[in-house]
C-alpha positions as CSV (number, residue, x, y, z in Angstrom):
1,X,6.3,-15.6,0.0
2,X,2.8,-14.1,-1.0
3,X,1.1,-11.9,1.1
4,X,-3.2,-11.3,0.2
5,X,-5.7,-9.3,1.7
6,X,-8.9,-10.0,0.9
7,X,-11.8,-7.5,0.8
8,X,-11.3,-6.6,4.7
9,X,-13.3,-4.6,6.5
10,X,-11.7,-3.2,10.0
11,X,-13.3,-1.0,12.7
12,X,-11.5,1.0,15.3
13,X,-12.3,0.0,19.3
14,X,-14.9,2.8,19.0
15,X,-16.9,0.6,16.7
16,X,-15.8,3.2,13.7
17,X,-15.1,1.6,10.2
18,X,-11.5,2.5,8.9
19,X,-11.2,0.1,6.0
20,X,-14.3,-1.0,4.1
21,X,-13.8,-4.1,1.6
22,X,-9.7,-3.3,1.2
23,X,-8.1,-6.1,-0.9
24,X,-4.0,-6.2,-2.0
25,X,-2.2,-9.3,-3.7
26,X,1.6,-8.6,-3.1
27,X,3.9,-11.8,-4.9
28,X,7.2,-12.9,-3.9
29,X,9.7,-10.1,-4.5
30,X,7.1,-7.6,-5.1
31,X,7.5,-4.2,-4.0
32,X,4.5,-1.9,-3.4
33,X,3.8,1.1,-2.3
34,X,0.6,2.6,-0.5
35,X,0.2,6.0,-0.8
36,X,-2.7,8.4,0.0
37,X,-4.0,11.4,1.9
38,X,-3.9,11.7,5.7
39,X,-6.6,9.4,7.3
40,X,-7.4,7.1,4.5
41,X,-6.3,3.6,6.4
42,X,-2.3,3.6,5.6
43,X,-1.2,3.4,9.0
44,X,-3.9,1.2,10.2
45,X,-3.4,-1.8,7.5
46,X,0.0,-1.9,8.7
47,X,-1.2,-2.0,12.1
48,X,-3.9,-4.5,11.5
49,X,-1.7,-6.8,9.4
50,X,0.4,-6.9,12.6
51,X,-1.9,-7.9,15.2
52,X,-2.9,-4.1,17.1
53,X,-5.4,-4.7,19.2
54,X,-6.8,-1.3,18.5
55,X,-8.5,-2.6,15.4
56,X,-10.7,-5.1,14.5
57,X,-11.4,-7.4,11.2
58,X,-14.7,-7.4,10.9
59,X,-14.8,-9.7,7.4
60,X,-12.2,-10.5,5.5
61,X,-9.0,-12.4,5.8
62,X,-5.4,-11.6,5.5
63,X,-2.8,-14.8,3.7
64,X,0.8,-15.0,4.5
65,X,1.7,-18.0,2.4
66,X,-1.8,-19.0,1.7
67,X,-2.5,-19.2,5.2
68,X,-4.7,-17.2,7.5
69,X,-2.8,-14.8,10.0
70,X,-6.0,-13.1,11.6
71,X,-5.6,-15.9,14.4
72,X,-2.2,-16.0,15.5
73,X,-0.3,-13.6,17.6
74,X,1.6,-10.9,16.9
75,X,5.0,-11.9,17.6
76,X,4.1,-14.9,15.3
77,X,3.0,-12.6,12.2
């Protein structure tokens, strides 16, 4: 299982960008660990990754298995 984001860019319902050309190659059995002040994006990637409609990808793309998620629903993520 590989997940990859690639050089995203995701604004907030208010039209307000959060991440701006964010990119992460995690491997099979691959542990990472984001870490960072309050406000820089943690929360949202999660969120974003996930489906929230709060947020939208803008550019970008985000592989689970070499396949595009951004399309599918969130209970299929």
């Amino acid at each position: 299982m590989n997940l990859c984001i690639q050089n995203i860019e995701v604004v907030s319902k208010d039209h307000r960008k959060i991440l701006d050309q964010f990119s992460l190659d995690i491997g099979s059995g691959e542990v990472h660990v984001i870490m960072g002040p309050n406000g820089t994006g943690k929360s949202t990637l999660s969120k974003v990754i996930m489906g929230s409609h709060d947020y939208s990808v803008v550019s970008g793309d985000i592989l689970y298995n070499d396949e595009s998620i951004l399309d599918k629903d969130i209970d299929e993520r």
